[in-house]
PyMOL commands that place a pseudoatom at each C-alpha (Angstrom):
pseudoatom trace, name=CA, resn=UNK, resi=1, chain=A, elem=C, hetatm=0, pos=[-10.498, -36.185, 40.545]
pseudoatom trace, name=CA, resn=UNK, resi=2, chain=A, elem=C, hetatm=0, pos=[-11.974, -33.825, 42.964]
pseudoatom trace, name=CA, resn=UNK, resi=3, chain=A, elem=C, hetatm=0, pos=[-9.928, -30.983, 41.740]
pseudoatom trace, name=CA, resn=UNK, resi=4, chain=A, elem=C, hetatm=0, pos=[-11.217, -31.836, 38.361]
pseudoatom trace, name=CA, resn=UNK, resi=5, chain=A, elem=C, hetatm=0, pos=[-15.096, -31.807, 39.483]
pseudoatom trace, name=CA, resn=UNK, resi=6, chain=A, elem=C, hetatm=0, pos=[-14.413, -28.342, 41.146]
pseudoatom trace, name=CA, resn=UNK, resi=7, chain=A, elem=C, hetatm=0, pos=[-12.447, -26.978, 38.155]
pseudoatom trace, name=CA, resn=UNK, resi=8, chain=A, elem=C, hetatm=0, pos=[-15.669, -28.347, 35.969]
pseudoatom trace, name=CA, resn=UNK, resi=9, chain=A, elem=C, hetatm=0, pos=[-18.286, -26.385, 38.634]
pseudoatom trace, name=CA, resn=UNK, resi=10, chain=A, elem=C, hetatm=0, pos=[-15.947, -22.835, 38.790]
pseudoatom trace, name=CA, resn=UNK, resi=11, chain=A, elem=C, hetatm=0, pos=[-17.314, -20.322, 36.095]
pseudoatom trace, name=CA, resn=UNK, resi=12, chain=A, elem=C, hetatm=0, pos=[-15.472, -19.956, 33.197]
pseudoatom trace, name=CA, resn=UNK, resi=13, chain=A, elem=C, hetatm=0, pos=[-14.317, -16.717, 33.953]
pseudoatom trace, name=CA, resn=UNK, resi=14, chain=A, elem=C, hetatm=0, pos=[-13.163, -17.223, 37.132]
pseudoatom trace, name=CA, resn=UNK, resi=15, chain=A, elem=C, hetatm=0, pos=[-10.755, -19.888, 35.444]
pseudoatom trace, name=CA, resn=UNK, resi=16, chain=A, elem=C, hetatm=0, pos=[-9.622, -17.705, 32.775]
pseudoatom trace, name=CA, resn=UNK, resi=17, chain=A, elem=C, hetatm=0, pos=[-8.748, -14.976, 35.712]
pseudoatom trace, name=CA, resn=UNK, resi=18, chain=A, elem=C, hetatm=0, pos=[-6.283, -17.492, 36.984]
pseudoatom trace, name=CA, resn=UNK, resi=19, chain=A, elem=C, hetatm=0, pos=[-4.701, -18.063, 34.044]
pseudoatom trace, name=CA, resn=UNK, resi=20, chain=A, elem=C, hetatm=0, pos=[-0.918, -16.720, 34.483]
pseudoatom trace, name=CA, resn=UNK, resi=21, chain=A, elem=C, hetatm=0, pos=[0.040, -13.695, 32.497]
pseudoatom trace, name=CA, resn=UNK, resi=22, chain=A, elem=C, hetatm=0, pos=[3.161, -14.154, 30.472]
pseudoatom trace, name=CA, resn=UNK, resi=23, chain=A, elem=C, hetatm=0, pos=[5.508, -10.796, 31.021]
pseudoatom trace, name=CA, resn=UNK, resi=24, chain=A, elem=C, hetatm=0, pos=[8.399, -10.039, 29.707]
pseudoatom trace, name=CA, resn=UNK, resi=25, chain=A, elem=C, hetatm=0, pos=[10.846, -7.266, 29.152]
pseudoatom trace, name=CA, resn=UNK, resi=26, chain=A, elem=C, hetatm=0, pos=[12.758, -5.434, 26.602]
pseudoatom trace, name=CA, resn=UNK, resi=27, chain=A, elem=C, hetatm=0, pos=[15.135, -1.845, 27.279]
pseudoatom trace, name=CA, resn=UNK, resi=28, chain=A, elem=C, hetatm=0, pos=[14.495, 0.120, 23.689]
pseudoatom trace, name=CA, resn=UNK, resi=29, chain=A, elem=C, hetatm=0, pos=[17.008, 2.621, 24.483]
pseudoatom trace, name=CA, resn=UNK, resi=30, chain=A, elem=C, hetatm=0, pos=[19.213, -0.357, 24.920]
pseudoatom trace, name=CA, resn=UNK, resi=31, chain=A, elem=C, hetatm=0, pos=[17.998, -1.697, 21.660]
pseudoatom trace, name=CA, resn=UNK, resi=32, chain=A, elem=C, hetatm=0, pos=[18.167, 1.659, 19.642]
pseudoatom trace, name=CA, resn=UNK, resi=33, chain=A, elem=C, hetatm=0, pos=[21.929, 2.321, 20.512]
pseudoatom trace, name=CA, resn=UNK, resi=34, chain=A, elem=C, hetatm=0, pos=[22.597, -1.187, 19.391]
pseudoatom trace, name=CA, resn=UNK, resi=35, chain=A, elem=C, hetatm=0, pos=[21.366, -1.166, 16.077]
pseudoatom trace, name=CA, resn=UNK, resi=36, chain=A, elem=C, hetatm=0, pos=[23.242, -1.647, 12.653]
pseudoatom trace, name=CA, resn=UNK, resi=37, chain=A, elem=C, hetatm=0, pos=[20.874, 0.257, 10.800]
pseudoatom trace, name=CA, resn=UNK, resi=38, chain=A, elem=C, hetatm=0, pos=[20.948, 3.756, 13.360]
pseudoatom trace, name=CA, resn=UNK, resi=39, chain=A, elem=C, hetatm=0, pos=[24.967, 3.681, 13.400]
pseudoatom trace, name=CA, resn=UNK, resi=40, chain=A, elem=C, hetatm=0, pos=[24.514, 3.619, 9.271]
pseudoatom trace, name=CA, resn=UNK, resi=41, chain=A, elem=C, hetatm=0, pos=[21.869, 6.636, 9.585]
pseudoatom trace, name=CA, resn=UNK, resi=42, chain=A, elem=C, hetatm=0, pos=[24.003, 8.734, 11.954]
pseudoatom trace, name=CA, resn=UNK, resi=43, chain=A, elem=C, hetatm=0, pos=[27.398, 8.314, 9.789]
pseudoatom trace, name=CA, resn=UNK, resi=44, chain=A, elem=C, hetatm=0, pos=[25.360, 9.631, 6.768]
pseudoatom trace, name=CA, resn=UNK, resi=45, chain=A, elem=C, hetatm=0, pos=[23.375, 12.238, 8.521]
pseudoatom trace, name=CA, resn=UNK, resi=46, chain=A, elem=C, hetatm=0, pos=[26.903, 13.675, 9.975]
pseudoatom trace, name=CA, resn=UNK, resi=47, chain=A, elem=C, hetatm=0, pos=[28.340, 13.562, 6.620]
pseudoatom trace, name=CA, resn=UNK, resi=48, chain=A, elem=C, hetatm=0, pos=[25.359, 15.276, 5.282]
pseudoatom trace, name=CA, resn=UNK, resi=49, chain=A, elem=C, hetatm=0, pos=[25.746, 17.865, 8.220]
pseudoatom trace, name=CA, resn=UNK, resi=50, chain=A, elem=C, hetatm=0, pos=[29.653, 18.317, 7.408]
pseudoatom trace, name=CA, resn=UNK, resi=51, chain=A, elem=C, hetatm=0, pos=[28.651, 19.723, 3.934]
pseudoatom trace, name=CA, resn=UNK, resi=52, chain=A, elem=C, hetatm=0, pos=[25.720, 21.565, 4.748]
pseudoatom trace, name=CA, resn=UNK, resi=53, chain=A, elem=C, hetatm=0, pos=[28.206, 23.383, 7.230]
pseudoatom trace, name=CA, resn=UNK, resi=54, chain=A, elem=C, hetatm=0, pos=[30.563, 23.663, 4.506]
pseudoatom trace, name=CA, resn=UNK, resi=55, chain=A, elem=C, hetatm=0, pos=[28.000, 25.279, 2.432]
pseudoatom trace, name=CA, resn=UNK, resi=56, chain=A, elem=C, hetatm=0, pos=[26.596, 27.642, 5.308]
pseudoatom trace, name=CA, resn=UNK, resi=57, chain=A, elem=C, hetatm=0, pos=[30.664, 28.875, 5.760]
pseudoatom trace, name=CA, resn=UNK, resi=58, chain=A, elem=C, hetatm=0, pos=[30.942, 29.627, 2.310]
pseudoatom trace, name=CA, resn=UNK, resi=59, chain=A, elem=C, hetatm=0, pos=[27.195, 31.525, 1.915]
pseudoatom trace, name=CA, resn=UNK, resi=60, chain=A, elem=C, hetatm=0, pos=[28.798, 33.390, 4.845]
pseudoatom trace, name=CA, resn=UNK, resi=61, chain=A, elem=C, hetatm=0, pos=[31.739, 34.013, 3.654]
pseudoatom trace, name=CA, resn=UNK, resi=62, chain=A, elem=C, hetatm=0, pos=[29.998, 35.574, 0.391]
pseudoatom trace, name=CA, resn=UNK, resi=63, chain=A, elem=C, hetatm=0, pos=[28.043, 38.079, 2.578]
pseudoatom trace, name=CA, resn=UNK, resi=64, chain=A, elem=C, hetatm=0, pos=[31.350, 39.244, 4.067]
pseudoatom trace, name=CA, resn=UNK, resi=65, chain=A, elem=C, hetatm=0, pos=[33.200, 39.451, 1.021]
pseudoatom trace, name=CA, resn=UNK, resi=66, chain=A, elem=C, hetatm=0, pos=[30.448, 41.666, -0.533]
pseudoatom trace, name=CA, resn=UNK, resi=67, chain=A, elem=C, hetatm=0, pos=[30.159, 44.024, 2.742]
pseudoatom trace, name=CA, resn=UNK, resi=68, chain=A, elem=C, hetatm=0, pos=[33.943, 44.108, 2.870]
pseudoatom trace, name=CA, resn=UNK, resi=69, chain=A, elem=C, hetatm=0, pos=[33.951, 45.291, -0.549]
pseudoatom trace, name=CA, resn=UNK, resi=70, chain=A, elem=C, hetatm=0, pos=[31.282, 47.435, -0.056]
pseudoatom trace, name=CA, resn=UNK, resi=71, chain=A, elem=C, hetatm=0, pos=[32.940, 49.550, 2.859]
pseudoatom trace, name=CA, resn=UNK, resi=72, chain=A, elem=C, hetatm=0, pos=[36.185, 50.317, 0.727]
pseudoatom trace, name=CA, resn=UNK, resi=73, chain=A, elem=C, hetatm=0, pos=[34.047, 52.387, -1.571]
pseudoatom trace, name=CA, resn=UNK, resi=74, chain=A, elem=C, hetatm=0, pos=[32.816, 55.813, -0.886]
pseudoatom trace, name=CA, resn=UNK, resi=75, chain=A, elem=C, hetatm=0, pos=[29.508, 55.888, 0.804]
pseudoatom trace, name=CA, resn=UNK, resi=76, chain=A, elem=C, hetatm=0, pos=[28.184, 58.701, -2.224]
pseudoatom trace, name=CA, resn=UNK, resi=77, chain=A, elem=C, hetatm=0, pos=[29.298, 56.393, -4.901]
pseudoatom trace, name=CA, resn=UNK, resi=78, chain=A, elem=C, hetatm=0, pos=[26.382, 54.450, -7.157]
pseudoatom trace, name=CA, resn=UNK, resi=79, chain=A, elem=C, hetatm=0, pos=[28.385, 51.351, -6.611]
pseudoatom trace, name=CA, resn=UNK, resi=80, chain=A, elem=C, hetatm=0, pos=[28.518, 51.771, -2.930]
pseudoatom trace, name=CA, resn=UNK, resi=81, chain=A, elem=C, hetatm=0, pos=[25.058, 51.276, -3.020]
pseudoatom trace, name=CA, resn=UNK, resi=82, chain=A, elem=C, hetatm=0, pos=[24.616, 48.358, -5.468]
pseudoatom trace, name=CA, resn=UNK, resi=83, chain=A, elem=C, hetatm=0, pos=[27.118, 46.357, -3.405]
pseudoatom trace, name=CA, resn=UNK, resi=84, chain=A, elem=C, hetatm=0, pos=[24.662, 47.037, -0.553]
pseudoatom trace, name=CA, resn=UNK, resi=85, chain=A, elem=C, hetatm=0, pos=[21.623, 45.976, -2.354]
pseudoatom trace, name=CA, resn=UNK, resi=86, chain=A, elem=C, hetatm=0, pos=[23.911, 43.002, -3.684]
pseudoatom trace, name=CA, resn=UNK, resi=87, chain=A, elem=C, hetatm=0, pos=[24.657, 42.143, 0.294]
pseudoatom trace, name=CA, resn=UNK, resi=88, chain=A, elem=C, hetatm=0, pos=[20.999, 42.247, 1.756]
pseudoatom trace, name=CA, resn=UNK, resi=89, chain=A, elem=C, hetatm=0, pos=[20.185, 39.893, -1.098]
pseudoatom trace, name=CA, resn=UNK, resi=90, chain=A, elem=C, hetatm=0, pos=[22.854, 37.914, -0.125]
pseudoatom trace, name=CA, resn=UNK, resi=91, chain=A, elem=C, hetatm=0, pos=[22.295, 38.401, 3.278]
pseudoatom trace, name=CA, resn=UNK, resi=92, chain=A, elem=C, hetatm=0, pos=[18.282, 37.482, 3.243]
pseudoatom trace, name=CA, resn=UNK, resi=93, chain=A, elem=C, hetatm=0, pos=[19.037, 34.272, 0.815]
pseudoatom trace, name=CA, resn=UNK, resi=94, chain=A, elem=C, hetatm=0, pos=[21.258, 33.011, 3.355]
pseudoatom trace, name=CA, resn=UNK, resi=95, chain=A, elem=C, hetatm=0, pos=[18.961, 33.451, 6.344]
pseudoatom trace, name=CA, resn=UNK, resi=96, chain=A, elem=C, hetatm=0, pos=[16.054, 32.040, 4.514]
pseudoatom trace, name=CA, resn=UNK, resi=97, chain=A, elem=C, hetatm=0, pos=[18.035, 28.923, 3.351]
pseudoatom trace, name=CA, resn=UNK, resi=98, chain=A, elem=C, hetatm=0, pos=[19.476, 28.376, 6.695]
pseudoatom trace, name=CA, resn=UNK, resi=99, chain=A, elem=C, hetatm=0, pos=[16.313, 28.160, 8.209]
pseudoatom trace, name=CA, resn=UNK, resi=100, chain=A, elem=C, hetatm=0, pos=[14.921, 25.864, 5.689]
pseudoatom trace, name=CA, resn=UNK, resi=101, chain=A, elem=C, hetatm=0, pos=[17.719, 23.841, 5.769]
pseudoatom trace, name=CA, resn=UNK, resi=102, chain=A, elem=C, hetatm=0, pos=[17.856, 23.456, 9.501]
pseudoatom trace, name=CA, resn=UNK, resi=103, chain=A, elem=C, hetatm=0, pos=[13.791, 22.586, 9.781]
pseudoatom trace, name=CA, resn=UNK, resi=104, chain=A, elem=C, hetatm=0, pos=[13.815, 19.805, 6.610]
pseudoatom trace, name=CA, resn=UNK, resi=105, chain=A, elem=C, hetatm=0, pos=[17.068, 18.524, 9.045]
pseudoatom trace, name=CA, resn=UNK, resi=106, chain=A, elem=C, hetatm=0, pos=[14.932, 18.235, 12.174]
pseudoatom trace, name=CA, resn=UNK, resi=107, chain=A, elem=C, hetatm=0, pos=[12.157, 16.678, 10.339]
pseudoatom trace, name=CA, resn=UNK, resi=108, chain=A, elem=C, hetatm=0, pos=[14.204, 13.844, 8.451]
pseudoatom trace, name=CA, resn=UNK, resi=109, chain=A, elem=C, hetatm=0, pos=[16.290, 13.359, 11.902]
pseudoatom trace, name=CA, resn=UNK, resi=110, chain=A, elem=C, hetatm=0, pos=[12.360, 12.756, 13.307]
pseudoatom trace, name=CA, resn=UNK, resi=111, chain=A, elem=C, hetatm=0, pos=[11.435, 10.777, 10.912]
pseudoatom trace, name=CA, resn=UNK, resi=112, chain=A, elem=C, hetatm=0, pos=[14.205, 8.513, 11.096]
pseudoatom trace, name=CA, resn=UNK, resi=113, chain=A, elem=C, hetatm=0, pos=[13.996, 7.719, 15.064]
pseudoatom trace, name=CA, resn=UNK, resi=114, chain=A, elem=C, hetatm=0, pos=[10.076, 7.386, 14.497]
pseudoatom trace, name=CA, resn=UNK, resi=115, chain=A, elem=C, hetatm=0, pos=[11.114, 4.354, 11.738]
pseudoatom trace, name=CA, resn=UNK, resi=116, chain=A, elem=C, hetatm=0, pos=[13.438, 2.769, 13.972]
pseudoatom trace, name=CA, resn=UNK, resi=117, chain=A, elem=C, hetatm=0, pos=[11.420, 2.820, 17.139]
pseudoatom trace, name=CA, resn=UNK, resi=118, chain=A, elem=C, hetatm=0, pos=[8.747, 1.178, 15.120]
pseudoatom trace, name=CA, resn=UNK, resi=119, chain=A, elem=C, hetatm=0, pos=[10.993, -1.462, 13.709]
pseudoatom trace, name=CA, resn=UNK, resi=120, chain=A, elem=C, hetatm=0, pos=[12.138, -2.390, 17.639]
pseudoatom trace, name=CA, resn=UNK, resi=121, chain=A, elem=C, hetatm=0, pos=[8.257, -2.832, 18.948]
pseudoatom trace, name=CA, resn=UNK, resi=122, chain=A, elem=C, hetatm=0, pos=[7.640, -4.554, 15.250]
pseudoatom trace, name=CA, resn=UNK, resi=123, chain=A, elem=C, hetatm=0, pos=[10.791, -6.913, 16.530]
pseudoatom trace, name=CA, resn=UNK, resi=124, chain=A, elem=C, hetatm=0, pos=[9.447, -6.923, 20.215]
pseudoatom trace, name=CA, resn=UNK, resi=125, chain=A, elem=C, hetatm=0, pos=[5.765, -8.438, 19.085]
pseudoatom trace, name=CA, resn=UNK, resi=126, chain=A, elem=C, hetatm=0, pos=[7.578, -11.082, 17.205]
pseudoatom trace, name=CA, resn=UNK, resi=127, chain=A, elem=C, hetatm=0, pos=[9.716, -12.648, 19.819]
pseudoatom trace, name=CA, resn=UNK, resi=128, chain=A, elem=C, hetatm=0, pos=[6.217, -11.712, 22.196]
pseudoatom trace, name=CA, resn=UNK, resi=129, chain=A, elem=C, hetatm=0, pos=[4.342, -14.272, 19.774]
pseudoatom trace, name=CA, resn=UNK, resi=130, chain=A, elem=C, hetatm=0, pos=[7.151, -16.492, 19.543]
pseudoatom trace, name=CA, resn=UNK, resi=131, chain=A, elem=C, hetatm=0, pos=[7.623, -16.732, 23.266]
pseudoatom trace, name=CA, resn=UNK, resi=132, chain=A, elem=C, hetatm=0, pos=[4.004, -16.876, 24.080]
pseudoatom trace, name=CA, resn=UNK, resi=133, chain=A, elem=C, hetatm=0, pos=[4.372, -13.775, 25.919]
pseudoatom trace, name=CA, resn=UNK, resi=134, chain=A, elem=C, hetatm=0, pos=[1.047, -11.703, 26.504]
pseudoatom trace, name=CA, resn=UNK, resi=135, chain=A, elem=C, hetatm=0, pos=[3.076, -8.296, 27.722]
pseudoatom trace, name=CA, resn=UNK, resi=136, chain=A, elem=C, hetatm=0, pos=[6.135, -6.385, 27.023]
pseudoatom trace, name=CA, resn=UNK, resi=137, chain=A, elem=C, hetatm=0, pos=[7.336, -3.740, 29.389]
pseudoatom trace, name=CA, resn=UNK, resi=138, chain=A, elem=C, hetatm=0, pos=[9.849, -1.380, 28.002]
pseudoatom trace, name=CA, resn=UNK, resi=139, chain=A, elem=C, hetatm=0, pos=[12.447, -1.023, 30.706]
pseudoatom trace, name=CA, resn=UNK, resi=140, chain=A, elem=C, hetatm=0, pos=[14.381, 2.495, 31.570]
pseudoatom trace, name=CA, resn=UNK, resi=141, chain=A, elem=C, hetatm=0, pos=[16.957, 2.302, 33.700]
pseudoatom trace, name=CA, resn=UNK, resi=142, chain=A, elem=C, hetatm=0, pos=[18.540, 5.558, 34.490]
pseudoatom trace, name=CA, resn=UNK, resi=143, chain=A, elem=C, hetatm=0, pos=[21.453, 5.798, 36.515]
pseudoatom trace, name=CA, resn=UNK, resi=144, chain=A, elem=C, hetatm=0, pos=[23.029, 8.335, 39.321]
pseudoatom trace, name=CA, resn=UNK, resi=145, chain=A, elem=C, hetatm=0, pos=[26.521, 9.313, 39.447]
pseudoatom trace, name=CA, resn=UNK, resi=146, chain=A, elem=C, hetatm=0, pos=[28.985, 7.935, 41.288]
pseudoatom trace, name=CA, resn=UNK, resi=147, chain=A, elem=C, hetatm=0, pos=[29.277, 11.277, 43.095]
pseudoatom trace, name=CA, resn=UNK, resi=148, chain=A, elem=C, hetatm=0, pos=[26.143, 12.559, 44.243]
pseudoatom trace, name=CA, resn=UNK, resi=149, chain=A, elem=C, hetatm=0, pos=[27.370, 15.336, 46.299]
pseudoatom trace, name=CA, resn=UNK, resi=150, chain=A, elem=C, hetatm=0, pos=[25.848, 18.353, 43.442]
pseudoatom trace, name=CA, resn=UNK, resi=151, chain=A, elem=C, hetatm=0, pos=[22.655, 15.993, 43.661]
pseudoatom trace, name=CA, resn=UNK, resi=152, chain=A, elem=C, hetatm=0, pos=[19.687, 17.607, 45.565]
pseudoatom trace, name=CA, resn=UNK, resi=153, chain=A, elem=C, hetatm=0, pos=[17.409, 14.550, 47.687]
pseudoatom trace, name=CA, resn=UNK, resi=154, chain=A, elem=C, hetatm=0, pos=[14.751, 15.886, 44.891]
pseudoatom trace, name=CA, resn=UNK, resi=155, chain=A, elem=C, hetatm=0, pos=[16.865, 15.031, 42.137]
pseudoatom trace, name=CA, resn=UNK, resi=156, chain=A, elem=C, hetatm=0, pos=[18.188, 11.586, 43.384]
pseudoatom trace, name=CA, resn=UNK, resi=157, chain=A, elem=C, hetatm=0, pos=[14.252, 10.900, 43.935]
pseudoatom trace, name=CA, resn=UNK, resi=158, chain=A, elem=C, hetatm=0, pos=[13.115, 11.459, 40.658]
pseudoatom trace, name=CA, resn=UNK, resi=159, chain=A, elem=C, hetatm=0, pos=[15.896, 9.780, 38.876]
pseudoatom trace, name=CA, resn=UNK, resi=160, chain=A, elem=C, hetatm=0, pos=[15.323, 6.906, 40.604]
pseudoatom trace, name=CA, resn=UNK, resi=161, chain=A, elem=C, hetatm=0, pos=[11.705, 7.436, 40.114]
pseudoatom trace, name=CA, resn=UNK, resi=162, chain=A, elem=C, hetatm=0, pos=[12.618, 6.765, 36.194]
pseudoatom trace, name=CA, resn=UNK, resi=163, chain=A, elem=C, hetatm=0, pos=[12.739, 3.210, 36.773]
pseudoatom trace, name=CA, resn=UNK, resi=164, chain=A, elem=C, hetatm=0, pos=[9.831, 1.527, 34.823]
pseudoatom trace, name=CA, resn=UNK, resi=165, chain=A, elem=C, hetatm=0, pos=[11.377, -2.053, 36.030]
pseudoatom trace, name=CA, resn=UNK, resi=166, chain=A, elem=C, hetatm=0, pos=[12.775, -2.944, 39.366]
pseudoatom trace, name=CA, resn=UNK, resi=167, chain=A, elem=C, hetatm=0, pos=[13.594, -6.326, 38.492]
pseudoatom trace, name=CA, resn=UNK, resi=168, chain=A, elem=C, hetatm=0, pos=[13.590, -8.858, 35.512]
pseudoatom trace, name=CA, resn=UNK, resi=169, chain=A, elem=C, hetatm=0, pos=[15.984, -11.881, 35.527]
pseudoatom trace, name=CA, resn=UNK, resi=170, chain=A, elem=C, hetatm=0, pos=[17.494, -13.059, 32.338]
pseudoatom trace, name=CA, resn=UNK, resi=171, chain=A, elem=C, hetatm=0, pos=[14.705, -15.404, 30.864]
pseudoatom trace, name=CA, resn=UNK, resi=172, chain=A, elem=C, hetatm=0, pos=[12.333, -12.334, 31.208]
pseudoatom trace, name=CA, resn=UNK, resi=173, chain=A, elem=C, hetatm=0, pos=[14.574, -9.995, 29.547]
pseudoatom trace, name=CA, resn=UNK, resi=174, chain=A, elem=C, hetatm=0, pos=[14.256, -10.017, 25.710]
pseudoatom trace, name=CA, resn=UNK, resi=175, chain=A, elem=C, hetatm=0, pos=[16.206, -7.042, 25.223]
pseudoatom trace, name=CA, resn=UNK, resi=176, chain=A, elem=C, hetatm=0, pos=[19.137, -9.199, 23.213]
pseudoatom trace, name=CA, resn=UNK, resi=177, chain=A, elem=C, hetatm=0, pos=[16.927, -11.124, 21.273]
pseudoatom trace, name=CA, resn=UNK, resi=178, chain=A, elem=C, hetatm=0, pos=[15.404, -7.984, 20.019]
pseudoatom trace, name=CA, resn=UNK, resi=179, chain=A, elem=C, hetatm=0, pos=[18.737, -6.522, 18.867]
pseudoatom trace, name=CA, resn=UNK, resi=180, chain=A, elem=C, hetatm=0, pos=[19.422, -9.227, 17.491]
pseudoatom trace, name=CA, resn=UNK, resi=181, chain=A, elem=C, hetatm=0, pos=[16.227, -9.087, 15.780]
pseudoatom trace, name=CA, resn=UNK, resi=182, chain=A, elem=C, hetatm=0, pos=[16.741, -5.667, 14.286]
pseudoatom trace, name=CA, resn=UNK, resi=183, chain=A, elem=C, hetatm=0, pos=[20.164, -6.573, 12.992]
pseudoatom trace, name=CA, resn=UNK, resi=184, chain=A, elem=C, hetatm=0, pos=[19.273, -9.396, 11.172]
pseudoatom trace, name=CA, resn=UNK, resi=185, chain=A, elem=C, hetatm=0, pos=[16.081, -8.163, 9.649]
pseudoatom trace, name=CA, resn=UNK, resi=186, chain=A, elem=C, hetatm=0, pos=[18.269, -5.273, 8.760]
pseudoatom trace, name=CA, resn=UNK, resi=187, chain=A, elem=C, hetatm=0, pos=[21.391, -7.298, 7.137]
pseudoatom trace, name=CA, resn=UNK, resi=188, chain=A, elem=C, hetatm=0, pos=[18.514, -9.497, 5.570]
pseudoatom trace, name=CA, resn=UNK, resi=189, chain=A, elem=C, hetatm=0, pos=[17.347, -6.232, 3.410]
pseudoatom trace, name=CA, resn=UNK, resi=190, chain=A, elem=C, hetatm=0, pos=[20.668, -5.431, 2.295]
pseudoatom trace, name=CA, resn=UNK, resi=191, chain=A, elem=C, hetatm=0, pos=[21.724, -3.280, 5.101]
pseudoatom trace, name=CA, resn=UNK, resi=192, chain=A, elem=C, hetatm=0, pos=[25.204, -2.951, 5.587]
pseudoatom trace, name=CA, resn=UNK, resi=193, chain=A, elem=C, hetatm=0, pos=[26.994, -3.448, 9.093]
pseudoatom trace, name=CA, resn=UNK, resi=194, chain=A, elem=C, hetatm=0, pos=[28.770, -0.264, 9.923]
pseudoatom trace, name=CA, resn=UNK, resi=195, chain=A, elem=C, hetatm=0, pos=[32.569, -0.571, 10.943]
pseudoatom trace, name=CA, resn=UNK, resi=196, chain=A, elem=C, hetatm=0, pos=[33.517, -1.027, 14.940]
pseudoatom trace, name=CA, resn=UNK, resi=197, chain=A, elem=C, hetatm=0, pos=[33.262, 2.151, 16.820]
pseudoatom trace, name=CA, resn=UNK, resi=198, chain=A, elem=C, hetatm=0, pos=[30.872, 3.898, 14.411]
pseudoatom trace, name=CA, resn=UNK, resi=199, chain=A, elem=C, hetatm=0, pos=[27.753, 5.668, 15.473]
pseudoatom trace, name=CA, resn=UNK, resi=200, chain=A, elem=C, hetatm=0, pos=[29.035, 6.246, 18.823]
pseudoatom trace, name=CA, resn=UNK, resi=201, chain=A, elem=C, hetatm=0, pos=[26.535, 9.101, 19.612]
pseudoatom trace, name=CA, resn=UNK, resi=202, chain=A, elem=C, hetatm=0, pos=[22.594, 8.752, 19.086]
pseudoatom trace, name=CA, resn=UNK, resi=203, chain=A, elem=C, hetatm=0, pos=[20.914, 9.322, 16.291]
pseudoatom trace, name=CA, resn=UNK, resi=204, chain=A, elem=C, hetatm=0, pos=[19.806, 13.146, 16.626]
pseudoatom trace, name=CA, resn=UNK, resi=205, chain=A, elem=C, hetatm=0, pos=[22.717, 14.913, 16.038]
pseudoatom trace, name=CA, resn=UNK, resi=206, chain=A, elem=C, hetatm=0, pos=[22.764, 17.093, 18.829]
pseudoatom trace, name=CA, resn=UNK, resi=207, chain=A, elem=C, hetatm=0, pos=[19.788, 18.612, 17.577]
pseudoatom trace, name=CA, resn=UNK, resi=208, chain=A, elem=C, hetatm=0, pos=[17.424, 16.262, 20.022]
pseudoatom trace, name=CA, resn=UNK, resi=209, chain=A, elem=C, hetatm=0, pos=[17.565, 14.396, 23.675]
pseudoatom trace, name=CA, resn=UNK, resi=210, chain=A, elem=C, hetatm=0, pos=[18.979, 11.044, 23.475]
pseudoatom trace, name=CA, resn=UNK, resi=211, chain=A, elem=C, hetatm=0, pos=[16.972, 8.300, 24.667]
pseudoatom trace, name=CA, resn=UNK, resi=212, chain=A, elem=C, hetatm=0, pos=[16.857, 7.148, 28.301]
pseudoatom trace, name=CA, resn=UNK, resi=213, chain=A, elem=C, hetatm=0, pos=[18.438, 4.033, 29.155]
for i in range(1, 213): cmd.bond("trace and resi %d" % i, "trace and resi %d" % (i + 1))
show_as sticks, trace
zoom trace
């Protein structure tokens, strides 16, 4: 009773500054490598980048072909010189298309990671509400080699630095609750599990950093 007469007296915002803050924790690099839908993305994308190098070999090949041809004539000749007007053409199409194929590659392989990292915090403030959960930390957890020897003290210090989280245990960690999240929301909209053992590599293709875990 006398706890209850002080509680009644105390301002309410000194109560509400006691109130316990619900935290919890998710790893979204964790989450990203695990989902359905990026394996999917990253099989098609390397398909897509099979033919496009397909097509760049053969555009090549073209210029070659035309400058090969081109230096078995005589340099005085009037078709010496329209197979080297023929070959800059060829030559400038190419680089002009490569370019513009390797930006609208770039942009659609940013695009895509943008999409899924929204889908994992859309997944993450779900489970939040769910859980009655007022924060989410998103945990990195980058690791150093076994061997350290090549390591300066500078570099073990900032990779350890890295780490957003020190320590969660398991009921704070939502990390498989969120993949499993993504996954279902995914197969719910018609997406497709990819075999075992696809999308081993991240989503960027070599052309970006993977994320940290």
């Amino acid at each position: 009773m006398a706890l209850a007469a002080v509680a009644m007296l105390l301002p309410a915002g000194v109560l509400k500054a006691q109130e316990t803050v619900k935290i919890g924790v998710c790893n979204p690099a964790k989450v990203f490598e695990s989902m359905d839908e990026r394996k999917v993305i990253e099989d098609k994308m390397k398909s897509e980048r099979d033919k496009a190098t397909a097509e760049v070999n053969r555009r090549k090949q073209e210029v070659e072909d035309l400058q090969r041809q081109r230096n078995e004539l005589r340099p005085e000749s009037a078709i010496f010189q329209e197979k080297t007007n023929q070959m800059m053409e060829k030559a400038v199409q190419f680089e002009v298309w490569a370019r513009l194929l390797q930006a609208e590659t770039a942009r659609t392989e940013k695009e895509q990671i943008k999409t899924l990292y929204e889908k994992i915090r859309e997944s993450c403030k779900e489970i939040a509400v769910e859980k009655k959960l007022d924060l989410i930390l998103a945990e990195r957890k980058p690791e150093l080699p076994a061997n350290m020897e090549k390591l300066t003290a500078d570099q073990v210090r900032a990779v350890i630095s890295q780490n957003d989280v020190l320590y969660a245990n398991e009921k704070a960690d939502i990390t498989q609750m969120v993949i499993m999240r993504v996954n279902q929301k995914y197969a719910a909209g018609g997406g497709i599990a990819p075999p075992a053992g696809a999308g081993a590599t991240n989503t960027t293709g070599g052309s970006g950093v993977p994320p940290q875990k």
